[in-house]
Structure formats: C-alpha cells, structure tokens
Biopython code that builds the backbone (N, CA, C, O; Angstrom):
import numpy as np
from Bio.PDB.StructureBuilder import StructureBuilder

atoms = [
    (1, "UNK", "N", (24.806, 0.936, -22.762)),
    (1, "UNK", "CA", (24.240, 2.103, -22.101)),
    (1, "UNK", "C", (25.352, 2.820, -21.344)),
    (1, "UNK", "O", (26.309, 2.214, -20.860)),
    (2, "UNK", "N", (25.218, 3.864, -21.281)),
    (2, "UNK", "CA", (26.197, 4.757, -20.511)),
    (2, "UNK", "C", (26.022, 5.110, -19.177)),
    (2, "UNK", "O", (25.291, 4.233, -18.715)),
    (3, "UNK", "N", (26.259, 5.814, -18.411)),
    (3, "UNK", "CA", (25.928, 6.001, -16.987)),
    (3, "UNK", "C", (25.604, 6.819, -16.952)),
    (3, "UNK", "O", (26.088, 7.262, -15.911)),
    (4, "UNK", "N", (25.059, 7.506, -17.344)),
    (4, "UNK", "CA", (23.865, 8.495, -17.037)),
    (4, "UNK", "C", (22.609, 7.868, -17.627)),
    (4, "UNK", "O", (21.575, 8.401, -17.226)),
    (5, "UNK", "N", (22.402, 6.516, -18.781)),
    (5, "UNK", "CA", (21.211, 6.229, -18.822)),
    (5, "UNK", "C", (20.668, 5.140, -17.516)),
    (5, "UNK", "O", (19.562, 4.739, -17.155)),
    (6, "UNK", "N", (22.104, 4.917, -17.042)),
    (6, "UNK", "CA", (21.811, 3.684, -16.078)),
    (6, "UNK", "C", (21.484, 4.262, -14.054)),
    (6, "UNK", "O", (21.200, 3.681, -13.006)),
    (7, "UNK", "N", (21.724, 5.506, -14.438)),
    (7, "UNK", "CA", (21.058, 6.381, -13.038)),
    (7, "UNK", "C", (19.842, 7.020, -13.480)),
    (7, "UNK", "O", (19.064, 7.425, -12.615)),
    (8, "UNK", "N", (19.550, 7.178, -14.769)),
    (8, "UNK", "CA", (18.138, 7.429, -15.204)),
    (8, "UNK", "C", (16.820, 6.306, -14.767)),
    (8, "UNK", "O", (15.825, 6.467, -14.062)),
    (9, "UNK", "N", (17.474, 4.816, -15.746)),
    (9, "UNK", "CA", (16.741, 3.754, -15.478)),
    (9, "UNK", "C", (16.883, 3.048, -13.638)),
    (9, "UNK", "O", (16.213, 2.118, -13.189)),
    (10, "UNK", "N", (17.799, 3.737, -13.001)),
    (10, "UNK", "CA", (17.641, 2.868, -11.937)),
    (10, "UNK", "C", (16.970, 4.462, -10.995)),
    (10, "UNK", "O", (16.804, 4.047, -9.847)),
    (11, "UNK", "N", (16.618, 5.759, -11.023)),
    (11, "UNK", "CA", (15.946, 6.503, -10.448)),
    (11, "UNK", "C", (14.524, 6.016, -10.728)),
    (11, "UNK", "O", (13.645, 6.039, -9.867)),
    (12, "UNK", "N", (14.303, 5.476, -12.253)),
    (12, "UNK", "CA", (12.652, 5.315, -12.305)),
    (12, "UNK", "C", (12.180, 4.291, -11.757)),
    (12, "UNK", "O", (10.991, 4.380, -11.451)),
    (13, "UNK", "N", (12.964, 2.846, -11.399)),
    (13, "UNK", "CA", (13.079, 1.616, -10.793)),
    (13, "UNK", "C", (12.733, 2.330, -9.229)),
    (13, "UNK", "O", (11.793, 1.948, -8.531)),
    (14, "UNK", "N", (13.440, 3.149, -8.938)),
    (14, "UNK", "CA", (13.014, 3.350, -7.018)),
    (14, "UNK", "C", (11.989, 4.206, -7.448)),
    (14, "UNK", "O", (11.029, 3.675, -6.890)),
    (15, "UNK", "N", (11.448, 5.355, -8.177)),
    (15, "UNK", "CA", (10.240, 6.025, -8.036)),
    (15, "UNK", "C", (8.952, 5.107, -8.256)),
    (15, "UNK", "O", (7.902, 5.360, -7.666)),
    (16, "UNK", "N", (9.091, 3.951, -9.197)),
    (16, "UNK", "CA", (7.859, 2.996, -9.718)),
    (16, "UNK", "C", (7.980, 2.408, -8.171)),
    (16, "UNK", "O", (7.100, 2.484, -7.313)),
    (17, "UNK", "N", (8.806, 2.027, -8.082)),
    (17, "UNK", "CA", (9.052, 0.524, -6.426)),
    (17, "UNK", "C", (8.388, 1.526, -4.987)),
    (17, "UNK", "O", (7.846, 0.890, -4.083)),
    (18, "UNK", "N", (8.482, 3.105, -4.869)),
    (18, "UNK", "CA", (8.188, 3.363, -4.471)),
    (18, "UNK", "C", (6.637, 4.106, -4.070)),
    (18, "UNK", "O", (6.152, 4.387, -2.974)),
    (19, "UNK", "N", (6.063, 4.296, -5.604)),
    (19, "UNK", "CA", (4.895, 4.325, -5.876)),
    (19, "UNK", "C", (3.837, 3.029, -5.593)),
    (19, "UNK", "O", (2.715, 2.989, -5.087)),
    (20, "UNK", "N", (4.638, 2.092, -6.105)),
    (20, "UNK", "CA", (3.961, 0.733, -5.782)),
    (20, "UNK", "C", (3.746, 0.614, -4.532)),
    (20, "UNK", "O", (2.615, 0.183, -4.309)),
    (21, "UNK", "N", (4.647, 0.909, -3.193)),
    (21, "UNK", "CA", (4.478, 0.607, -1.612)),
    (21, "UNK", "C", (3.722, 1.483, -1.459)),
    (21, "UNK", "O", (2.718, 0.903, -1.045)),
    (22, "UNK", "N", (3.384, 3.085, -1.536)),
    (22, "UNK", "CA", (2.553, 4.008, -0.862)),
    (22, "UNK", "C", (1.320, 3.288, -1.470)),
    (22, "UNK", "O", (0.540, 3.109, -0.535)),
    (23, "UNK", "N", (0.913, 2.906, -2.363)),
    (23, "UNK", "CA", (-0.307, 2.463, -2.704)),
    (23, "UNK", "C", (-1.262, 1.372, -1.879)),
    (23, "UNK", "O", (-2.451, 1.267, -1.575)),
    (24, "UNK", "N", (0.112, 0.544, -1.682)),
    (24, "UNK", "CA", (-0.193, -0.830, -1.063)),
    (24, "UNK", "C", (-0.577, -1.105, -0.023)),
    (24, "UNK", "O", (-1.144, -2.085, 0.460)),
    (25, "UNK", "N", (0.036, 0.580, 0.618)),
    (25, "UNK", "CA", (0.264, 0.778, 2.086)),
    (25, "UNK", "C", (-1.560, 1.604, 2.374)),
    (25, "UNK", "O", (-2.325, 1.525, 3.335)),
    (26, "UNK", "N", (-1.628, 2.058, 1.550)),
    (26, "UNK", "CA", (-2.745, 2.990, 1.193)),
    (26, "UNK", "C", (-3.944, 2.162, 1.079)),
    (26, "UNK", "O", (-4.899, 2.700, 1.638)),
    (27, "UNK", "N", (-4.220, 1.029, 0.540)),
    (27, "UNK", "CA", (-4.672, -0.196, 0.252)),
    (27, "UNK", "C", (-5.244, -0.669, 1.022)),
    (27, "UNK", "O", (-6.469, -0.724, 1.132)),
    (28, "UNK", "N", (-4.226, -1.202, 1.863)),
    (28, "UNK", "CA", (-4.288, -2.300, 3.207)),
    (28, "UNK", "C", (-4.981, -1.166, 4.166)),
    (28, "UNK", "O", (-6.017, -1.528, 4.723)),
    (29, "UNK", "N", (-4.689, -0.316, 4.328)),
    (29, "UNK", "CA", (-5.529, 0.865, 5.523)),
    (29, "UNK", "C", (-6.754, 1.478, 5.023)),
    (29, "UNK", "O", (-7.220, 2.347, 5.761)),
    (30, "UNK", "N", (-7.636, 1.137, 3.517)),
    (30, "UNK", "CA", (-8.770, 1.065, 2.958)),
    (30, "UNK", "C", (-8.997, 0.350, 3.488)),
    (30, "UNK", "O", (-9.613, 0.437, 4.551)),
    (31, "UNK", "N", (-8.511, -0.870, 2.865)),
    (31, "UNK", "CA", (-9.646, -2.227, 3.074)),
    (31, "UNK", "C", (-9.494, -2.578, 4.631)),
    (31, "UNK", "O", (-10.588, -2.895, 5.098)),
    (32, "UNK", "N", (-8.434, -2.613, 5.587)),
    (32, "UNK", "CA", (-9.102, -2.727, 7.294)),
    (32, "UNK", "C", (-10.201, -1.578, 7.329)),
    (32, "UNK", "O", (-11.303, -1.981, 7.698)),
    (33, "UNK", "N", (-10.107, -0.022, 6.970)),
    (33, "UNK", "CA", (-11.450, 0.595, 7.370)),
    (33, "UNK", "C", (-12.741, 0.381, 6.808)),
    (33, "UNK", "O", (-13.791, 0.889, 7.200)),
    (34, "UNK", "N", (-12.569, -0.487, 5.765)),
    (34, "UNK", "CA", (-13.828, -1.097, 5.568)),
    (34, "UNK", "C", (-14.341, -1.703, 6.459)),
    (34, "UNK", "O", (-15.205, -1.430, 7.292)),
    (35, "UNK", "N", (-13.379, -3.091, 6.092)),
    (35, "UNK", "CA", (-13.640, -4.080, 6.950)),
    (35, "UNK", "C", (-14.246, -3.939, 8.314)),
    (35, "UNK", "O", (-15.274, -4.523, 8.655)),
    (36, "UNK", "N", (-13.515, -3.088, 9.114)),
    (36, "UNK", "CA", (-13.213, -2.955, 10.730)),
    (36, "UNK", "C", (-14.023, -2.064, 10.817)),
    (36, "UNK", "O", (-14.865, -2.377, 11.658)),
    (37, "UNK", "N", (-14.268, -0.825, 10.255)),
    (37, "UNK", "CA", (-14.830, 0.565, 10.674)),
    (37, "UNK", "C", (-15.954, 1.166, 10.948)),
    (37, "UNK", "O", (-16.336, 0.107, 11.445)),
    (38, "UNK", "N", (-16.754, 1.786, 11.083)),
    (38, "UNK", "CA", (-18.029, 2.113, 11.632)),
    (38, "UNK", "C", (-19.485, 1.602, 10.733)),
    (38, "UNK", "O", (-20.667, 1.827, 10.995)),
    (39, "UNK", "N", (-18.903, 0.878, 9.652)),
    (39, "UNK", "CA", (-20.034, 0.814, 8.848)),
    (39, "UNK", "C", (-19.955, -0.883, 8.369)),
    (39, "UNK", "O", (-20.526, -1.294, 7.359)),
    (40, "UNK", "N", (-19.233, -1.663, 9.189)),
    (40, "UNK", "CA", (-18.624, -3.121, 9.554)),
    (40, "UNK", "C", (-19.571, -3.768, 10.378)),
    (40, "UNK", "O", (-19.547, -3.388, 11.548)),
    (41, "UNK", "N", (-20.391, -4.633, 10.096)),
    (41, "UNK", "CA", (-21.068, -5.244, 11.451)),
    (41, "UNK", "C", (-20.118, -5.505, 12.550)),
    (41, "UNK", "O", (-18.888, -5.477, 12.587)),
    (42, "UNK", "N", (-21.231, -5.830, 13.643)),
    (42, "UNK", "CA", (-20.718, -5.697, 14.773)),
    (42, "UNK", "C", (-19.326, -7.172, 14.790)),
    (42, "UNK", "O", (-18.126, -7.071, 15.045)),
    (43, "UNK", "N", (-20.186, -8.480, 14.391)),
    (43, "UNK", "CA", (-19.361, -9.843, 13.826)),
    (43, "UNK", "C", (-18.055, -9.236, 13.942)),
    (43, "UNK", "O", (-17.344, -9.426, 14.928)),
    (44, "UNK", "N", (-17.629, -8.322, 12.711)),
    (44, "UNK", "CA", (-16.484, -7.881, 11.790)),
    (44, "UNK", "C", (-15.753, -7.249, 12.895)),
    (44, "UNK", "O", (-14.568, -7.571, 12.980)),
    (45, "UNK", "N", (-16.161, -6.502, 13.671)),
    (45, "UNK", "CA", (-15.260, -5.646, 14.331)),
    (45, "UNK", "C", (-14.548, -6.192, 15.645)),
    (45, "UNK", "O", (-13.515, -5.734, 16.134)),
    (46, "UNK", "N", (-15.265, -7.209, 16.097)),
    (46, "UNK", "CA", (-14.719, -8.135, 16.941)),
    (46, "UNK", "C", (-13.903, -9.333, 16.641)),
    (46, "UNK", "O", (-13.663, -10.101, 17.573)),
    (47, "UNK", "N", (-13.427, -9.601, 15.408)),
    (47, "UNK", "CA", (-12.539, -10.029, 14.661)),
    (47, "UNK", "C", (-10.990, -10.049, 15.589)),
    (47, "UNK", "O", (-10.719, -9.271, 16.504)),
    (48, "UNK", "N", (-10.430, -10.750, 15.257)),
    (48, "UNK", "CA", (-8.450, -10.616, 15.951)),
    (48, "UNK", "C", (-7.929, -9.640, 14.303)),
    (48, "UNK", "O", (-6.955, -8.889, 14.347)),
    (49, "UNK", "N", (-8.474, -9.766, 13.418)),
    (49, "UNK", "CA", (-7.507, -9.090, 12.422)),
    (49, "UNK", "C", (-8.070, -7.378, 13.202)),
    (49, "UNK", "O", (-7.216, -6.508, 13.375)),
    (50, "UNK", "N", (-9.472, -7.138, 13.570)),
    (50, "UNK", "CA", (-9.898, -5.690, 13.943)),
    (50, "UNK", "C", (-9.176, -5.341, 15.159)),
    (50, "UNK", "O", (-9.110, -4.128, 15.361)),
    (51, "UNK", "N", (-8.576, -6.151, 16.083)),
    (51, "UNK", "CA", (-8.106, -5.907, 17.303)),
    (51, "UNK", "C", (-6.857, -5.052, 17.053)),
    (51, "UNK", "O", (-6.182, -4.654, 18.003)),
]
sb = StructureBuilder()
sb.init_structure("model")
sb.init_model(0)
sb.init_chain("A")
sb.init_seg("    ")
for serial, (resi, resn, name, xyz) in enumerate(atoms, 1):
    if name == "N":
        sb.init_residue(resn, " ", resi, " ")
    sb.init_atom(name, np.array(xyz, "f"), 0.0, 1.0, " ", f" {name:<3s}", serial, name[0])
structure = sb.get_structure()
C-alpha cells in the first residue's frame, strides 16, 4: 500500500472509533434517563448509580 492509501485507511479507523464513542456516549445517557428519570419508580431513582 502506498501512503496515501494508508492515511485513507487510518482517517476511516478514527471516523469509525469515533462514531463508535458518540454512540456509546449517547447510550449510556439513554439508558440512565430511563433508568433514573421521571418515568423510573420512585425505588430506581434513589439508587447510588441515580445520585
């Protein structure tokens, strides 16, 4: 491979790696507002993970 295919394949490596974290990140702050959020029994929201 030459170096321009190898700044090709390593730009799509940080756009995938970086797609993958906003998601994850996106994810984890779904599922606590489930969990935790106004529609959470009362149990749930008094939780240490809801604190």
């Amino acid at each position: 491979m030459n170096a321009r295919n190898w700044l090709v394949s390593g730009a799509l490596v940080v756009l995938c790696g970086g797609i993958l974290v906003l998601f994850t990140d996106i994810e984890v702050s779904a599922v606590r507002w489930f969990s935790c959020g106004p529609l959470a029994p009362q149990d749930e929201r008094t939780t240490e993970i809801c604190r």
